[in-house]
C-alpha atoms as a printed R data frame, in Angstrom:
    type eleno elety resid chain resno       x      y       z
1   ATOM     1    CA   UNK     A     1   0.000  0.000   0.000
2   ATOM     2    CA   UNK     A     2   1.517  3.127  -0.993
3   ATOM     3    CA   UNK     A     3   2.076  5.919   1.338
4   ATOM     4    CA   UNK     A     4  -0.373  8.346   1.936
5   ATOM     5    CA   UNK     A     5  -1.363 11.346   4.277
6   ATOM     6    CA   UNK     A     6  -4.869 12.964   5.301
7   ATOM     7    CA   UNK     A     7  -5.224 16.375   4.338
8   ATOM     8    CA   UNK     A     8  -7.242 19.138   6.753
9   ATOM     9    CA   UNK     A     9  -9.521 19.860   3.466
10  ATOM    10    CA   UNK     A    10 -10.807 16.654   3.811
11  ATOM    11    CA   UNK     A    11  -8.441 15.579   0.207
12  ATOM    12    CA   UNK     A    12  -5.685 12.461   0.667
13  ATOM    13    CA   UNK     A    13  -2.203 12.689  -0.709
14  ATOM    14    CA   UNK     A    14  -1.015  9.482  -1.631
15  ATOM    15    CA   UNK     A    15   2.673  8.986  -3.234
16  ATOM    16    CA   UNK     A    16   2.344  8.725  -6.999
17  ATOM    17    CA   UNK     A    17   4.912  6.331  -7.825
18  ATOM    18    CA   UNK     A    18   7.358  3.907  -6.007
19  ATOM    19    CA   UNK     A    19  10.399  5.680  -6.365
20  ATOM    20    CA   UNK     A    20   9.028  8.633  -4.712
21  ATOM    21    CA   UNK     A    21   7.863  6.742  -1.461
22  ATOM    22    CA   UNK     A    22  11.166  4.722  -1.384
23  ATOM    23    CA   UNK     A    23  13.287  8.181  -1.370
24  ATOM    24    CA   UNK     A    24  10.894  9.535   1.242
25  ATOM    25    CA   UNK     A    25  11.802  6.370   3.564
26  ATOM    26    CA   UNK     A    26  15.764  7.061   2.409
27  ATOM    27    CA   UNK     A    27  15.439 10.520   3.649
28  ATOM    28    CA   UNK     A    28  13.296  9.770   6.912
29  ATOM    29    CA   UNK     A    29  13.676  5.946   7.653
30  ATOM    30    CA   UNK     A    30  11.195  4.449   9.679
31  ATOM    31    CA   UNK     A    31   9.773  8.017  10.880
32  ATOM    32    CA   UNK     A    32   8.410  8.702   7.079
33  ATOM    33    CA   UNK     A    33   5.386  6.162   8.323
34  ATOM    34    CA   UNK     A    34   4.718  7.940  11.989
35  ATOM    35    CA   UNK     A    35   1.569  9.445  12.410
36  ATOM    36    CA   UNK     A    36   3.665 12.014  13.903
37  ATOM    37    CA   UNK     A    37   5.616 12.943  10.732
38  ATOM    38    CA   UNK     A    38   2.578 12.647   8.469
39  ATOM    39    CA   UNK     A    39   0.402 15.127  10.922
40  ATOM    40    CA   UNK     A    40   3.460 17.616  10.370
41  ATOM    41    CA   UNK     A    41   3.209 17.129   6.453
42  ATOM    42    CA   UNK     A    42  -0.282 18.072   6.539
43  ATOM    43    CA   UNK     A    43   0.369 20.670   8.995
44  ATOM    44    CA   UNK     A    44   2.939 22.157   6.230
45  ATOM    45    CA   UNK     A    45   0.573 21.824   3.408
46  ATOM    46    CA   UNK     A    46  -2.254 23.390   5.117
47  ATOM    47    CA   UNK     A    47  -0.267 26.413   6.273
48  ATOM    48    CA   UNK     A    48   0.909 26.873   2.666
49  ATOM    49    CA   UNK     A    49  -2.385 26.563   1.081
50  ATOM    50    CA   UNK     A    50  -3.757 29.415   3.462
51  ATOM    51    CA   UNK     A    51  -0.898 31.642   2.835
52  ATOM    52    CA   UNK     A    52  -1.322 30.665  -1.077
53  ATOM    53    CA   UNK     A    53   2.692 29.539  -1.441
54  ATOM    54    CA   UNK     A    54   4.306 26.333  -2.722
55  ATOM    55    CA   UNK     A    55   7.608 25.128  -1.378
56  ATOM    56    CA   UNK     A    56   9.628 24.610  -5.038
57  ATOM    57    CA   UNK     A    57  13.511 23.860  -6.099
58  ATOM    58    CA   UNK     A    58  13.729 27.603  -6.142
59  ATOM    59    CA   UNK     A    59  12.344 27.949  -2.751
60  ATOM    60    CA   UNK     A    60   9.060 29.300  -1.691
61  ATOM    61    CA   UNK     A    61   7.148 31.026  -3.706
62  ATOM    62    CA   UNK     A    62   3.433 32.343  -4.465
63  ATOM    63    CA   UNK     A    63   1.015 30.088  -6.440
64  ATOM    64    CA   UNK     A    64   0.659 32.699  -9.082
65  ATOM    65    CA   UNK     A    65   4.389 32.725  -9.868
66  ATOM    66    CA   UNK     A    66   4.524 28.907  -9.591
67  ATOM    67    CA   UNK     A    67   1.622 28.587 -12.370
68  ATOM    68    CA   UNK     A    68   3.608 31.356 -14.207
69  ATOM    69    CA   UNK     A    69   6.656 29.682 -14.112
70  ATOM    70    CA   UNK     A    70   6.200 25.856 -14.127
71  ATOM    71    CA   UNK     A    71   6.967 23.349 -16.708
72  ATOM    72    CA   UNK     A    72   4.853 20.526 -14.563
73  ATOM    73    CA   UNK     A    73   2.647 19.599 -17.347
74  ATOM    74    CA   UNK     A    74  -0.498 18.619 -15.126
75  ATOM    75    CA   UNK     A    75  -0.611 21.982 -13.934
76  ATOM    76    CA   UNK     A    76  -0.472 24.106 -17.361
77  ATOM    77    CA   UNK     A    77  -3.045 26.696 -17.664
78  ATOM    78    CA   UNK     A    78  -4.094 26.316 -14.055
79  ATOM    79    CA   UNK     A    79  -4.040 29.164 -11.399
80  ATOM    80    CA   UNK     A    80  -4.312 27.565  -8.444
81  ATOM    81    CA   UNK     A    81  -4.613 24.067  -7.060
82  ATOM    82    CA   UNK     A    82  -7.807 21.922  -7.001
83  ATOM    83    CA   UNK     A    83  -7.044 20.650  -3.121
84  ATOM    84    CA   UNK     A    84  -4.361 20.500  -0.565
85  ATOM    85    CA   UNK     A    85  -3.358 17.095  -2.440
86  ATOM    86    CA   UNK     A    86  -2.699 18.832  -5.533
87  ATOM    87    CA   UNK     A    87  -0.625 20.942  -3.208
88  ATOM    88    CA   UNK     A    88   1.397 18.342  -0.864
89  ATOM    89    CA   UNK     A    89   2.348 16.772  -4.595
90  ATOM    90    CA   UNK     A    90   4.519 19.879  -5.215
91  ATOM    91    CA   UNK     A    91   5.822 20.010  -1.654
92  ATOM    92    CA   UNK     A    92   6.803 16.348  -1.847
93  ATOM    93    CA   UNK     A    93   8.723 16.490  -4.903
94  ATOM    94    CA   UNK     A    94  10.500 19.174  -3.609
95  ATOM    95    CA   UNK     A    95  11.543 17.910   0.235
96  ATOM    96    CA   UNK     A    96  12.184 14.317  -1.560
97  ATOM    97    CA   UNK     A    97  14.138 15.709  -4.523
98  ATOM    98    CA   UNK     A    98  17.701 15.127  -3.399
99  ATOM    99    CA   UNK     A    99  16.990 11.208  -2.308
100 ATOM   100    CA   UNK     A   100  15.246 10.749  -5.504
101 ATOM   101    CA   UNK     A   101  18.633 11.318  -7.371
102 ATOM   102    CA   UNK     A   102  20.350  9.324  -4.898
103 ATOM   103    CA   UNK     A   103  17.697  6.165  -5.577
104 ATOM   104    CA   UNK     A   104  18.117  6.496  -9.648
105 ATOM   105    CA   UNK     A   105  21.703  6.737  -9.284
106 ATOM   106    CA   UNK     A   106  21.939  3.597  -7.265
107 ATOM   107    CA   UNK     A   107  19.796  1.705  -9.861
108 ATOM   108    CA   UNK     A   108  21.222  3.064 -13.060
109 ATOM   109    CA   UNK     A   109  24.413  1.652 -12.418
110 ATOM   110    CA   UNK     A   110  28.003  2.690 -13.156
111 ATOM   111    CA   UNK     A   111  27.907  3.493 -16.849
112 ATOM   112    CA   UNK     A   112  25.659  6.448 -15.991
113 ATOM   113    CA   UNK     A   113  27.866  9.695 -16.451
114 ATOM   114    CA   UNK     A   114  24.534 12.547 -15.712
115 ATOM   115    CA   UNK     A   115  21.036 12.130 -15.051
116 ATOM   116    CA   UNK     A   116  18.810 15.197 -14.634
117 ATOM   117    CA   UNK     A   117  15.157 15.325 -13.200
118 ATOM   118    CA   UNK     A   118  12.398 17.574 -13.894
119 ATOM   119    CA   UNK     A   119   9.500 18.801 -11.765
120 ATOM   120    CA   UNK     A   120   7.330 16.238 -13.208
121 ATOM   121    CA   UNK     A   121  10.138 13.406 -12.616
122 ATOM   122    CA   UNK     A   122  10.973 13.501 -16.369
123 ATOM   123    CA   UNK     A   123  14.329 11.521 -16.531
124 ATOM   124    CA   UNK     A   124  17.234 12.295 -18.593
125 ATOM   125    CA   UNK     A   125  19.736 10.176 -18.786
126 ATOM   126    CA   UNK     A   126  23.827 10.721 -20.334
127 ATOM   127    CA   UNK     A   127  26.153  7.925 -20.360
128 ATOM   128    CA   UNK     A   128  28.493  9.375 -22.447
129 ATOM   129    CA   UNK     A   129  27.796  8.664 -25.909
130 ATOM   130    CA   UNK     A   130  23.364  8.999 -26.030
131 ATOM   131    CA   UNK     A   131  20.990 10.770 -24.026
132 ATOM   132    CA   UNK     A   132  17.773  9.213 -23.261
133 ATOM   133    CA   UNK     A   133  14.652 10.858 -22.111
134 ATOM   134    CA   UNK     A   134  12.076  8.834 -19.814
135 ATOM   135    CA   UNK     A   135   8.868  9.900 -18.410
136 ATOM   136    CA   UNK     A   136   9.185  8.220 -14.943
137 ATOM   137    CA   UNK     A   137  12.108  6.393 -12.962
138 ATOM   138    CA   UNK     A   138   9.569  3.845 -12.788
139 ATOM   139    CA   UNK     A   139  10.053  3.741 -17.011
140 ATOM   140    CA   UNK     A   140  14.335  4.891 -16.748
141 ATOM   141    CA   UNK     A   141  14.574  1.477 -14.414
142 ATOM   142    CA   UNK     A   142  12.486 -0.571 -16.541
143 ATOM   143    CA   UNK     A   143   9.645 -1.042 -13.639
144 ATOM   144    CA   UNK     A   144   6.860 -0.864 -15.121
145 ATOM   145    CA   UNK     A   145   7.719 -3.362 -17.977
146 ATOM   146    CA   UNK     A   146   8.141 -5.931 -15.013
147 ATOM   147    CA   UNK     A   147   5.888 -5.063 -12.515
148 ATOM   148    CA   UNK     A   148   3.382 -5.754 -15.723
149 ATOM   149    CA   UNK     A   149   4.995 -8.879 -16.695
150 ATOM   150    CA   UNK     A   150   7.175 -7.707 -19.469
């Protein structure tokens, strides 16, 4: 069951791929699943959502220069967020970002030379003589080919 947090508005964030709940336990070990930790998450979100900001790579920032300025393709042409799920997606990306590199380096092996990572986890990766462009670690690993049966 993937992990997932209660939101005050009544909405449920729940971890949209593998990868992203396996970096959150890298970053946070076994306190990632305390009620205690998720009750602070929402906490976070919710304060954010009332003051109208987004925690980003850049920082925080106001949801009208996030819409501006984002190249998250689920969120083009929108000016604010639907619910505080929509929300704690952002915020996740963002506190997780660092251990998400360090779980697709681990997996993509040695003969990796640069990967890169969008907002919208986008992976590009460089091993020194092609670039290839995934739309998911899940898809740069090869996961969902074998979690399918492939």
């Amino acid at each position: 069951m993937a992990w997932s947090c209660k939101l005050p508005d009544g909405s449920e964030f729940v971890m949209p791929y593998p990868t992203w709940e396996e970096a959150l336990k890298l970053k946070y070990g076994e306190m990632a699943d305390s009620p205690e930790f998720k009750a602070e998450f929402a906490k976070k979100v919710a304060e954010l959502w009332r003051e109208r900001k987004v925690f980003t790579k850049y920082g925080v920032m106001s949801w009208e220069e996030f819409f501006f300025t984002t190249d998250w393709e689920e969120f083009e042409g929108k000016q604010s967020f639907s619910d505080m799920a929509e929300l704690a997606k952002v915020c996740m990306y963002t506190d997780i970002r660092a251990a998400l590199f360090s779980v697709i380096l681990r997996r993509l092996g040695a003969n990796v030379k640069v990967v890169g990572i969008t907002e919208e986890g986008k992976i590009t990766r460089y091993d020194g003589e092609k670039k290839e462009v995934f739309d998911s670690f899940e898809d740069a690993m090869g996961i969902r080919e074998k979690e399918a049966g492939g």
